[in-house]
Backbone as XML, in Angstrom:
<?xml version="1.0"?>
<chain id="A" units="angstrom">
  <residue number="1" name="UNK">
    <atom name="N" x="-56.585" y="26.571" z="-27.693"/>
    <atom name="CA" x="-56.701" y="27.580" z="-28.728"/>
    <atom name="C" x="-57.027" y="28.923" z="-28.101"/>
  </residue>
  <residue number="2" name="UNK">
    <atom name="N" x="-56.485" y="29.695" z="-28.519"/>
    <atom name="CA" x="-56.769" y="31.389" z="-28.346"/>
    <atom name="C" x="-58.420" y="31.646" z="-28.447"/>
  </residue>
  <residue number="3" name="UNK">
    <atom name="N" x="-58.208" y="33.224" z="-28.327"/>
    <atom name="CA" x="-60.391" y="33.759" z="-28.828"/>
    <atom name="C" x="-60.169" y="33.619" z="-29.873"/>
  </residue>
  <residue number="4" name="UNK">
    <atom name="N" x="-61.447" y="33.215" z="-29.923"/>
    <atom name="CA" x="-61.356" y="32.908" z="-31.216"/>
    <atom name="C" x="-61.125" y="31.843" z="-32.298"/>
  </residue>
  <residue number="5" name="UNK">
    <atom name="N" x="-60.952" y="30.784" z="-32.109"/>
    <atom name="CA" x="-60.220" y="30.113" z="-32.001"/>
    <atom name="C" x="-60.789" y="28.578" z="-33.229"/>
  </residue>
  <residue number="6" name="UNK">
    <atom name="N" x="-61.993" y="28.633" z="-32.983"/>
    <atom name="CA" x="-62.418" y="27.504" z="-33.603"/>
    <atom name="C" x="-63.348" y="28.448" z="-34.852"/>
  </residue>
  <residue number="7" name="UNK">
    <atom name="N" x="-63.784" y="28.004" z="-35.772"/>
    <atom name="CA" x="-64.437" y="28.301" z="-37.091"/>
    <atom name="C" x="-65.586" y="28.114" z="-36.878"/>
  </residue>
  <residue number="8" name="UNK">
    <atom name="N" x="-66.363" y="29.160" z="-36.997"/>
    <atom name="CA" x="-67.848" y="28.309" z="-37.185"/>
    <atom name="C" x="-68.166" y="27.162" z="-37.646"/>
  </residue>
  <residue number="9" name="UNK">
    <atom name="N" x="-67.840" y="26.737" z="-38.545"/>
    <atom name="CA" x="-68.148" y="24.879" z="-38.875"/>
    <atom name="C" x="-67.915" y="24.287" z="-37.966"/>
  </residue>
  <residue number="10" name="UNK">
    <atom name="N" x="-67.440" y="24.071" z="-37.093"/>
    <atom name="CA" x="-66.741" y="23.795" z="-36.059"/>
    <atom name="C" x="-67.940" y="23.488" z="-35.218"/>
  </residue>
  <residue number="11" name="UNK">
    <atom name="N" x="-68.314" y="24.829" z="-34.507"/>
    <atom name="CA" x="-69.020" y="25.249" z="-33.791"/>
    <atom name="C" x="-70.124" y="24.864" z="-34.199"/>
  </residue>
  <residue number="12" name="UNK">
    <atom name="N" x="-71.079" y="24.555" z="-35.550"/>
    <atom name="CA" x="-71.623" y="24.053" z="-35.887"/>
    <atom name="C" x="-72.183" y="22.560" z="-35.212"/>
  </residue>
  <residue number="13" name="UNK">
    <atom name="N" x="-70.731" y="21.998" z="-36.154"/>
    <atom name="CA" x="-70.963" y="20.627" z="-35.542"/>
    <atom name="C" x="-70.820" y="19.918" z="-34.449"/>
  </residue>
  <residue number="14" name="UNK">
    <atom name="N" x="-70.602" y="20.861" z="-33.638"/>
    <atom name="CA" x="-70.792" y="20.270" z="-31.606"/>
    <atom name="C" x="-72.094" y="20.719" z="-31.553"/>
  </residue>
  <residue number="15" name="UNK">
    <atom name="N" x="-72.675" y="22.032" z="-32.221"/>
    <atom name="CA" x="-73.973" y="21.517" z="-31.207"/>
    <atom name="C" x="-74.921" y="21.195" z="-31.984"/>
  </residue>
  <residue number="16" name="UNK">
    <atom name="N" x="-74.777" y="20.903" z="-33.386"/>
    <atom name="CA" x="-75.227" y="19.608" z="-34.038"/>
    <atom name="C" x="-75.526" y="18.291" z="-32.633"/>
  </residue>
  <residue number="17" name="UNK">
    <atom name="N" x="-74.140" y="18.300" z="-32.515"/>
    <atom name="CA" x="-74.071" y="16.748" z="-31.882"/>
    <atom name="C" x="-74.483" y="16.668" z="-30.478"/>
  </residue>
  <residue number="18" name="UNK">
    <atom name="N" x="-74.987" y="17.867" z="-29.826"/>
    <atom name="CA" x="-75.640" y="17.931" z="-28.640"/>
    <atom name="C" x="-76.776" y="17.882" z="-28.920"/>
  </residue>
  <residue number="19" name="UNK">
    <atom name="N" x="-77.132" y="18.767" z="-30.039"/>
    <atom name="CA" x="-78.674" y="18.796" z="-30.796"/>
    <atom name="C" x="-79.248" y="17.269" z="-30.717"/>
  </residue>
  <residue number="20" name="UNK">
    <atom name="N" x="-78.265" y="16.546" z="-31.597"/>
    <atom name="CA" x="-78.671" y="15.063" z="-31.462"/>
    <atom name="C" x="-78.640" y="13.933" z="-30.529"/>
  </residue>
  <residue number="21" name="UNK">
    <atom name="N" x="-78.630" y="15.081" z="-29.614"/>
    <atom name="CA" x="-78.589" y="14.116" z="-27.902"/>
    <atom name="C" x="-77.358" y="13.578" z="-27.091"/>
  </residue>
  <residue number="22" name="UNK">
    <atom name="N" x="-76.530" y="13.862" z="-27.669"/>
    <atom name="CA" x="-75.608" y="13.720" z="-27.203"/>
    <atom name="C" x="-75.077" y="14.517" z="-25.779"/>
  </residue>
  <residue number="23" name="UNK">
    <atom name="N" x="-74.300" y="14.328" z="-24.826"/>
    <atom name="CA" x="-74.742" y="14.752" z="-23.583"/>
    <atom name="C" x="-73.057" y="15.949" z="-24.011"/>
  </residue>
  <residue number="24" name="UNK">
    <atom name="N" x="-73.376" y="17.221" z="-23.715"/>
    <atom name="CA" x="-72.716" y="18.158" z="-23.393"/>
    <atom name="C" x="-71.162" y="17.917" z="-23.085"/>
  </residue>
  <residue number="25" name="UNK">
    <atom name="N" x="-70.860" y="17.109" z="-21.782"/>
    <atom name="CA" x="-69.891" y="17.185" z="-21.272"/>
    <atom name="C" x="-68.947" y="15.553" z="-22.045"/>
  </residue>
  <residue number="26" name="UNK">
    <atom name="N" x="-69.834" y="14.617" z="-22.601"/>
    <atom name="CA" x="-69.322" y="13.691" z="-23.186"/>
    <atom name="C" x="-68.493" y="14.152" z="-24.314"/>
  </residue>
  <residue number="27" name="UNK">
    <atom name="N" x="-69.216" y="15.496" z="-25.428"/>
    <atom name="CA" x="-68.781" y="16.004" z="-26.574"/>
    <atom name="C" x="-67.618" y="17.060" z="-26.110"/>
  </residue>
  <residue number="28" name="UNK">
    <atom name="N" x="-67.233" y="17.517" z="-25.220"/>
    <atom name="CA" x="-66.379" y="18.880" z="-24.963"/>
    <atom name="C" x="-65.128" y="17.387" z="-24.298"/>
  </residue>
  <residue number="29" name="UNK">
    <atom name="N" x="-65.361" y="16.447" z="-23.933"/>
    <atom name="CA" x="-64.413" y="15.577" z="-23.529"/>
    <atom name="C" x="-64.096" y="14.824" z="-24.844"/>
  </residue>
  <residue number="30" name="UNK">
    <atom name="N" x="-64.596" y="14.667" z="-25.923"/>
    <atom name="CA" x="-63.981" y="13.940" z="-27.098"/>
    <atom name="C" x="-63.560" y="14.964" z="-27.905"/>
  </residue>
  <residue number="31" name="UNK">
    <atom name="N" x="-64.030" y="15.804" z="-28.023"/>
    <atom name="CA" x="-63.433" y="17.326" z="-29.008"/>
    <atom name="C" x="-62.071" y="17.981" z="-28.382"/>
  </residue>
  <residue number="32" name="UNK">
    <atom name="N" x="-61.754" y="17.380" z="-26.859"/>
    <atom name="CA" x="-60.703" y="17.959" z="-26.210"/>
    <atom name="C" x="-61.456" y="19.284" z="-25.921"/>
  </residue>
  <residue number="33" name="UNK">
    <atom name="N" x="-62.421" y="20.121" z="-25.940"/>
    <atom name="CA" x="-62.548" y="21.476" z="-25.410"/>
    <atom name="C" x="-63.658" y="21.825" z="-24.173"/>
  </residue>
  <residue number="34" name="UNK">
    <atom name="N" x="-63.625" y="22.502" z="-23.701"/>
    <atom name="CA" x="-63.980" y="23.173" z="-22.529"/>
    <atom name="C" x="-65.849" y="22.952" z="-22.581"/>
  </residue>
  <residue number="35" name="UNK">
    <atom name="N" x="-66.492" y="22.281" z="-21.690"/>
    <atom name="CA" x="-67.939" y="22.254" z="-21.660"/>
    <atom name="C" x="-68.624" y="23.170" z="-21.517"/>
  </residue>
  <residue number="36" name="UNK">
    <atom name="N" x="-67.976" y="24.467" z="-20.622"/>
    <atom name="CA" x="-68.282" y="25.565" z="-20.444"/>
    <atom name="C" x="-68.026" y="26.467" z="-21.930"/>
  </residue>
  <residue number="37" name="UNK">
    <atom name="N" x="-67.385" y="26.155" z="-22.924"/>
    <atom name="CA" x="-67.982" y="26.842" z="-24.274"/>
    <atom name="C" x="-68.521" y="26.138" z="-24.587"/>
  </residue>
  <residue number="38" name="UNK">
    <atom name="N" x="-68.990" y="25.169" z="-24.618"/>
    <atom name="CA" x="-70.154" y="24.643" z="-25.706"/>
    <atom name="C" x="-71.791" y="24.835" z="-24.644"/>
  </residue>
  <residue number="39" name="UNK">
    <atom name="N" x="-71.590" y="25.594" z="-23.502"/>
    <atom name="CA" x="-72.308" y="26.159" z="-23.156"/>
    <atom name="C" x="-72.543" y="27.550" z="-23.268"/>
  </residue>
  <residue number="40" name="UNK">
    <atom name="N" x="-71.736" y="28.056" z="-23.500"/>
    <atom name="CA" x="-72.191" y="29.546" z="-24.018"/>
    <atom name="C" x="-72.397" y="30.032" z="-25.591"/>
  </residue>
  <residue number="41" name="UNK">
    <atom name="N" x="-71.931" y="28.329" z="-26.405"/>
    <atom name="CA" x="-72.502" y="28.458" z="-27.733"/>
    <atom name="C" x="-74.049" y="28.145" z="-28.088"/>
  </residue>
  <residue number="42" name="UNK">
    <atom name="N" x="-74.162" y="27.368" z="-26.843"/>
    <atom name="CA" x="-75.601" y="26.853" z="-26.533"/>
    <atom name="C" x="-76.722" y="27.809" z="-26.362"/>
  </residue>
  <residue number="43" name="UNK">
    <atom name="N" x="-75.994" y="28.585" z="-25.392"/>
    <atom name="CA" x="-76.833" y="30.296" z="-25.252"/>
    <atom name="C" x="-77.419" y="31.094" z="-26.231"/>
  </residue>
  <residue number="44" name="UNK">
    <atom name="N" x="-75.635" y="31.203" z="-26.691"/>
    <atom name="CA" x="-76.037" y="32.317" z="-28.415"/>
    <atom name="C" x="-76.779" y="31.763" z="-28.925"/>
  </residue>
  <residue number="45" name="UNK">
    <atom name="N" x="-76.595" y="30.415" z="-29.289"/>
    <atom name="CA" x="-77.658" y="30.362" z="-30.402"/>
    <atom name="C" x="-79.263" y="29.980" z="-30.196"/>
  </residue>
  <residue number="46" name="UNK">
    <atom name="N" x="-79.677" y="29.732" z="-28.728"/>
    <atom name="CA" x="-80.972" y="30.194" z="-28.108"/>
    <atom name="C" x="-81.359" y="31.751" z="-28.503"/>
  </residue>
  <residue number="47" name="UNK">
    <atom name="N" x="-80.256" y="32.856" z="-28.212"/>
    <atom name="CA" x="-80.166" y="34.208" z="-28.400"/>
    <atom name="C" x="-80.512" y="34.723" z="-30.101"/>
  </residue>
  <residue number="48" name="UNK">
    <atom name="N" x="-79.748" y="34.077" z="-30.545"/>
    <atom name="CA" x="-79.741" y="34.313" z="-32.396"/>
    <atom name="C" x="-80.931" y="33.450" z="-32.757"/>
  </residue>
  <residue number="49" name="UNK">
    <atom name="N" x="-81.753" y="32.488" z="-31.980"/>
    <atom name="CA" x="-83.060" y="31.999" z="-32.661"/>
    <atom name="C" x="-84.361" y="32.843" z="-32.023"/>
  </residue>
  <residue number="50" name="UNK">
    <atom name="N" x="-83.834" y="33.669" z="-31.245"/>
    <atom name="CA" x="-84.890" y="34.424" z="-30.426"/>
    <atom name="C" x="-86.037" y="33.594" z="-28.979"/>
  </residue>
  <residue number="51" name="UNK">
    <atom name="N" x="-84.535" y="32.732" z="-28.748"/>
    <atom name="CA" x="-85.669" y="32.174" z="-27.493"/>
    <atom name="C" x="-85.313" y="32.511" z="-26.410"/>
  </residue>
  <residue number="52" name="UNK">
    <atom name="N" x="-83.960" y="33.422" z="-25.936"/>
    <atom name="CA" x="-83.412" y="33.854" z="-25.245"/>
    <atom name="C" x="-82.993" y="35.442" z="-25.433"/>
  </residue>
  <residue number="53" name="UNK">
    <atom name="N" x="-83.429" y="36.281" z="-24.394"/>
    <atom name="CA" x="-83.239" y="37.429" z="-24.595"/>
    <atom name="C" x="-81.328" y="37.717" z="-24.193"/>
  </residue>
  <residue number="54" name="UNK">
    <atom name="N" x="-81.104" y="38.568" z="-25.097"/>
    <atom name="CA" x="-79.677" y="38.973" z="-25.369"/>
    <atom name="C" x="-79.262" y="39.820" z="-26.581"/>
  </residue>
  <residue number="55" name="UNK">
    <atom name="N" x="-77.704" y="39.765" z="-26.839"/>
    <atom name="CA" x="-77.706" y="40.214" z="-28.247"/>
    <atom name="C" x="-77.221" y="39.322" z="-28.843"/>
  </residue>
  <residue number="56" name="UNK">
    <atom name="N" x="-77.918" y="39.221" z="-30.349"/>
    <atom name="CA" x="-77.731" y="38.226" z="-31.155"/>
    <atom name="C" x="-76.066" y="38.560" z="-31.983"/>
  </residue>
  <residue number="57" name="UNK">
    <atom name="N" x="-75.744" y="37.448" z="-32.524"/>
    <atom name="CA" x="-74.480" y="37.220" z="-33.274"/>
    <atom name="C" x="-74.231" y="38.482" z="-33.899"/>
  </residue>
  <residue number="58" name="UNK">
    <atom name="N" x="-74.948" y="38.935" z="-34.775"/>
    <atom name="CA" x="-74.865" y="39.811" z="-35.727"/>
    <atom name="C" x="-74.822" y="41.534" z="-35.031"/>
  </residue>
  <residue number="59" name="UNK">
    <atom name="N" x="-75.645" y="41.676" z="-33.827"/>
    <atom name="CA" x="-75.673" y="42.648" z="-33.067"/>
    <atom name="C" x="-74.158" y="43.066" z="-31.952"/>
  </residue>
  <residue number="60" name="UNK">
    <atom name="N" x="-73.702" y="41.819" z="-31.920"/>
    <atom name="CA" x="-72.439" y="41.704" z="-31.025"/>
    <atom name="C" x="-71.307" y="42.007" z="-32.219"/>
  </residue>
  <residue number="61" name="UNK">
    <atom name="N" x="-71.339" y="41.517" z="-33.361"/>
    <atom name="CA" x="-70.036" y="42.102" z="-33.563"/>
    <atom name="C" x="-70.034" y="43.506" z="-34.186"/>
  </residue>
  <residue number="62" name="UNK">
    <atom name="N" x="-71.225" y="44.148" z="-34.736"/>
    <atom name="CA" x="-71.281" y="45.062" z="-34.561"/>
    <atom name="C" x="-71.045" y="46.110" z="-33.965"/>
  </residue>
  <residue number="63" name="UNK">
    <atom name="N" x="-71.021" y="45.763" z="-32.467"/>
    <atom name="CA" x="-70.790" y="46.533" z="-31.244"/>
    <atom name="C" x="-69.218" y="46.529" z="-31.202"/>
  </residue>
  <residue number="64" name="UNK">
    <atom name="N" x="-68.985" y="45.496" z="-31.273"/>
    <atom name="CA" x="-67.286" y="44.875" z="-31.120"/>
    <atom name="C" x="-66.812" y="45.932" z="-32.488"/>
  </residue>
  <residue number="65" name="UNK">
    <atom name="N" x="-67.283" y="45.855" z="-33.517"/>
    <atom name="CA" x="-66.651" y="47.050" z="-34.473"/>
    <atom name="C" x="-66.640" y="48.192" z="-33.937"/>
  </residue>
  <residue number="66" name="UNK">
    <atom name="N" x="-67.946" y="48.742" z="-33.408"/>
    <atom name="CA" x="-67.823" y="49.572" z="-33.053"/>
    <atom name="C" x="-67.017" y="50.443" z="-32.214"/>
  </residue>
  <residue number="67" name="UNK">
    <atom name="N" x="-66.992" y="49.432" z="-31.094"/>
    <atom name="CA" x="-65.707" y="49.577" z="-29.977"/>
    <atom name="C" x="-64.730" y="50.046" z="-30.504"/>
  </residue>
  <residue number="68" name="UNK">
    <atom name="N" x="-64.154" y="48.792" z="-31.681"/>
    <atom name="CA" x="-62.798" y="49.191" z="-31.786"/>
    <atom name="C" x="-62.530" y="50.364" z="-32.914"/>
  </residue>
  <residue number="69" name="UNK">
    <atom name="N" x="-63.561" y="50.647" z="-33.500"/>
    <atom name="CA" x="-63.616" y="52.362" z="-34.317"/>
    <atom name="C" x="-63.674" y="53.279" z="-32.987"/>
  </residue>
  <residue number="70" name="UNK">
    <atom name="N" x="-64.117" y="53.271" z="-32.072"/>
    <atom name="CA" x="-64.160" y="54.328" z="-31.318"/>
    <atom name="C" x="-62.717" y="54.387" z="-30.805"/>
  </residue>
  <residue number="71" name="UNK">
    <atom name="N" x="-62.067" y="53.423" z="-30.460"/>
    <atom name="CA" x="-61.171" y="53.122" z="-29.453"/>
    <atom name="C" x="-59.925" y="53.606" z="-30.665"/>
  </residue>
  <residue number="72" name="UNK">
    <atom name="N" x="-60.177" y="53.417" z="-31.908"/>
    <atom name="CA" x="-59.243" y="54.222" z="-32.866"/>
    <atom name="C" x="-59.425" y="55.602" z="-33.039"/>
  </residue>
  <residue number="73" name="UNK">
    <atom name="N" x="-60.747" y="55.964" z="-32.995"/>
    <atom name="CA" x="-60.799" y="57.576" z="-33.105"/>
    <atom name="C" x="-60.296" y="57.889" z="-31.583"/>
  </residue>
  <residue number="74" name="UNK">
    <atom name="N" x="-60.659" y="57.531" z="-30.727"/>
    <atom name="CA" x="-59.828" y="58.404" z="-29.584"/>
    <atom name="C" x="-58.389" y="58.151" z="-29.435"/>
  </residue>
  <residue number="75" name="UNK">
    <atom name="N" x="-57.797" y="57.302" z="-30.068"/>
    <atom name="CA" x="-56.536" y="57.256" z="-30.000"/>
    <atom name="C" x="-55.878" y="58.634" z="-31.166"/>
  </residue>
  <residue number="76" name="UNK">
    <atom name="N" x="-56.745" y="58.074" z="-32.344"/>
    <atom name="CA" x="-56.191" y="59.452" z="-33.062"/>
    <atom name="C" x="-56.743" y="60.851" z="-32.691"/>
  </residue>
  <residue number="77" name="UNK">
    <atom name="N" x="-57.657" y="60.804" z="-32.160"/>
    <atom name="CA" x="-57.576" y="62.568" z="-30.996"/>
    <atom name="C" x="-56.621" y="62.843" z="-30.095"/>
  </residue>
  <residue number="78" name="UNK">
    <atom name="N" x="-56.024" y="62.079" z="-29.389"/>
    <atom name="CA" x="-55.064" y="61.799" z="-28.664"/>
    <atom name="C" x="-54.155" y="62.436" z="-29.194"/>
  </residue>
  <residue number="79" name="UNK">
    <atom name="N" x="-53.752" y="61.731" z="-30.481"/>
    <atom name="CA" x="-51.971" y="61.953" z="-30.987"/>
    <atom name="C" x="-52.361" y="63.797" z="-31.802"/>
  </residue>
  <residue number="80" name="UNK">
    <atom name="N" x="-53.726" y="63.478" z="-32.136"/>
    <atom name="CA" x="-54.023" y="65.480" z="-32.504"/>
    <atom name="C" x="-53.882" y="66.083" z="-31.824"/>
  </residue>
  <residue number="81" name="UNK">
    <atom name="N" x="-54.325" y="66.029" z="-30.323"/>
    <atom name="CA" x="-53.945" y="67.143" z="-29.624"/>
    <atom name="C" x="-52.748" y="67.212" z="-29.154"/>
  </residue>
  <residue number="82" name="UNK">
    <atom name="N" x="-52.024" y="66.072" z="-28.700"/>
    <atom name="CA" x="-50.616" y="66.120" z="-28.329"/>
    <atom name="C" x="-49.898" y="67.065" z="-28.671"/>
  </residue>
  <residue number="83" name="UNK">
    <atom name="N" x="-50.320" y="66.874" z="-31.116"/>
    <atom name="CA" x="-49.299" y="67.638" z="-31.631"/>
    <atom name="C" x="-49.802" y="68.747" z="-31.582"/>
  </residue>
  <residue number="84" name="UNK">
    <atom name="N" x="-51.028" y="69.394" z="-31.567"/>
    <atom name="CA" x="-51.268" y="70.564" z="-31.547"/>
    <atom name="C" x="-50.708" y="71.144" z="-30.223"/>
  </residue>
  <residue number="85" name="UNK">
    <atom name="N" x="-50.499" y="70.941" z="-28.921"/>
    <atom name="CA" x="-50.039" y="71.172" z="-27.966"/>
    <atom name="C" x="-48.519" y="71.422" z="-28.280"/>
  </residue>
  <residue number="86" name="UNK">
    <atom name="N" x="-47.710" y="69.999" z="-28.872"/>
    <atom name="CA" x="-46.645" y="70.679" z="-29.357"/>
    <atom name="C" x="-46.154" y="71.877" z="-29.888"/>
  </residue>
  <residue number="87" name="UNK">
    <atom name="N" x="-46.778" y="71.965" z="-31.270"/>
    <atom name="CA" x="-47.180" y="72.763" z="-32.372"/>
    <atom name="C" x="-47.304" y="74.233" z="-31.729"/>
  </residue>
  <residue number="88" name="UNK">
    <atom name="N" x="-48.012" y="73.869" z="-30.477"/>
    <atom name="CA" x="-48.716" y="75.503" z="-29.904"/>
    <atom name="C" x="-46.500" y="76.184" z="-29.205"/>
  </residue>
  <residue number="89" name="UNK">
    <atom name="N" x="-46.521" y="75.424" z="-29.035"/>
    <atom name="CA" x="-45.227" y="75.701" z="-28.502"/>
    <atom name="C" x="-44.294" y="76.528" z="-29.057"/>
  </residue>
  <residue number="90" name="UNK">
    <atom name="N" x="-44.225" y="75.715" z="-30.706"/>
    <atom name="CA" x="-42.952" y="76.081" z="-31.689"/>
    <atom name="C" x="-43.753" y="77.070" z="-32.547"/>
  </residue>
  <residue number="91" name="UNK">
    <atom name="N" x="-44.130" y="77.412" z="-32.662"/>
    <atom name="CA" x="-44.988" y="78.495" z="-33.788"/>
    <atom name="C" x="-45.542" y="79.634" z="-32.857"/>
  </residue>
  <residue number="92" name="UNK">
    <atom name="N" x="-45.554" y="80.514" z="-33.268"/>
    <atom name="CA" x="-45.794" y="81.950" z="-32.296"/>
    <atom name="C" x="-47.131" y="82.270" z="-33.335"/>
  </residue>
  <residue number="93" name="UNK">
    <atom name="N" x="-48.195" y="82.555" z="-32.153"/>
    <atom name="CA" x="-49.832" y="82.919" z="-32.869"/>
    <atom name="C" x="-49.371" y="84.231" z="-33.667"/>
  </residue>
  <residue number="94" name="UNK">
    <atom name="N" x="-50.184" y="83.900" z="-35.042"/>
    <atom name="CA" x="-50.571" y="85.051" z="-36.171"/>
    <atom name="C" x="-50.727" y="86.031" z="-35.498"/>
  </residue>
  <residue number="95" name="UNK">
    <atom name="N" x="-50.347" y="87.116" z="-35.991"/>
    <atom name="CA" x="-50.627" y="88.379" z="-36.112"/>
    <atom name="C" x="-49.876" y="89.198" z="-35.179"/>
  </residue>
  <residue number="96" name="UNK">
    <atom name="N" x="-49.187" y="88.906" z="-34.119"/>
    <atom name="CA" x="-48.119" y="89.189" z="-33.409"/>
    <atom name="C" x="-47.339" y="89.925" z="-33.804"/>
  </residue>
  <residue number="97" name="UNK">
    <atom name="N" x="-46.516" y="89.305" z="-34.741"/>
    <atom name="CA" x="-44.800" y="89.558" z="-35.240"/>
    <atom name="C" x="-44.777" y="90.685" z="-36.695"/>
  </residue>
  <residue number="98" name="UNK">
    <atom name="N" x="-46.287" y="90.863" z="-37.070"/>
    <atom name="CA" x="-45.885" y="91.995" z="-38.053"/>
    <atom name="C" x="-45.995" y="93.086" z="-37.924"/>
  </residue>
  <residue number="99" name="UNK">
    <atom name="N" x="-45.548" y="94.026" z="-38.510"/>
    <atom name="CA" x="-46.137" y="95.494" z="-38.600"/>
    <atom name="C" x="-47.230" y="95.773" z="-38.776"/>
  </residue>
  <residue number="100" name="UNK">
    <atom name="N" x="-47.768" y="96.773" z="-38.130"/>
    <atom name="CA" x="-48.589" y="97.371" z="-38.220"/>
    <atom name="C" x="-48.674" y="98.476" z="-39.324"/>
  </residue>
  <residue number="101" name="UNK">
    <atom name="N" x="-49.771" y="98.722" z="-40.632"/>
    <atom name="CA" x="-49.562" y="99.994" z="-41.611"/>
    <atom name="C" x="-50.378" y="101.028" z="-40.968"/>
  </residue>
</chain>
């Protein structure tokens, strides 16, 4: 599966089932998925209960919004100045071209 990939319920219930003793690498071998994520789900949610310093769930995608609002506003500054650069080209500055009374 891609990022992203599994649902929280999901995610839930593996580490439910590690919760309940179940050994790590036994559950990522019957689920078919990678032991090394159900170790870094293991993390977060040390992180999101506050027993592990980090950023919690709610703080990360925040950031991740954030990113990608920024990463849209500089794209649309981008295509503004382009056209204003254009723009500066085809249009001759005010006040130039008239008479003077």
């Amino acid at each position: 599966m891609g990022r992203r990939g599994y649902p929280p319920e999901f995610r839930r219930k593996v580490l439910d089932l590690v919760a309940s003793g179940r050994r790590v690498v036994d559950v990522a071998r019957d689920l078919e998925i990678s032991d090394q994520t159900i170790y870094t789900w293991l993390r977060q949610e040390r992180i999101d209960r506050g027993v592990e310093a980090g950023l919690t769930s709610p703080e990360r995608a925040e950031l991740s919004a954030a990113r990608r609002r920024i990463a849209q506003l500089e794209a649309e500054l981008a295509i503004h100045r382009r056209a204003s650069e254009l723009l500066g080209k085809v249009v001759p500055p005010k006040g130039g071209s008239r008479p003077s009374r």
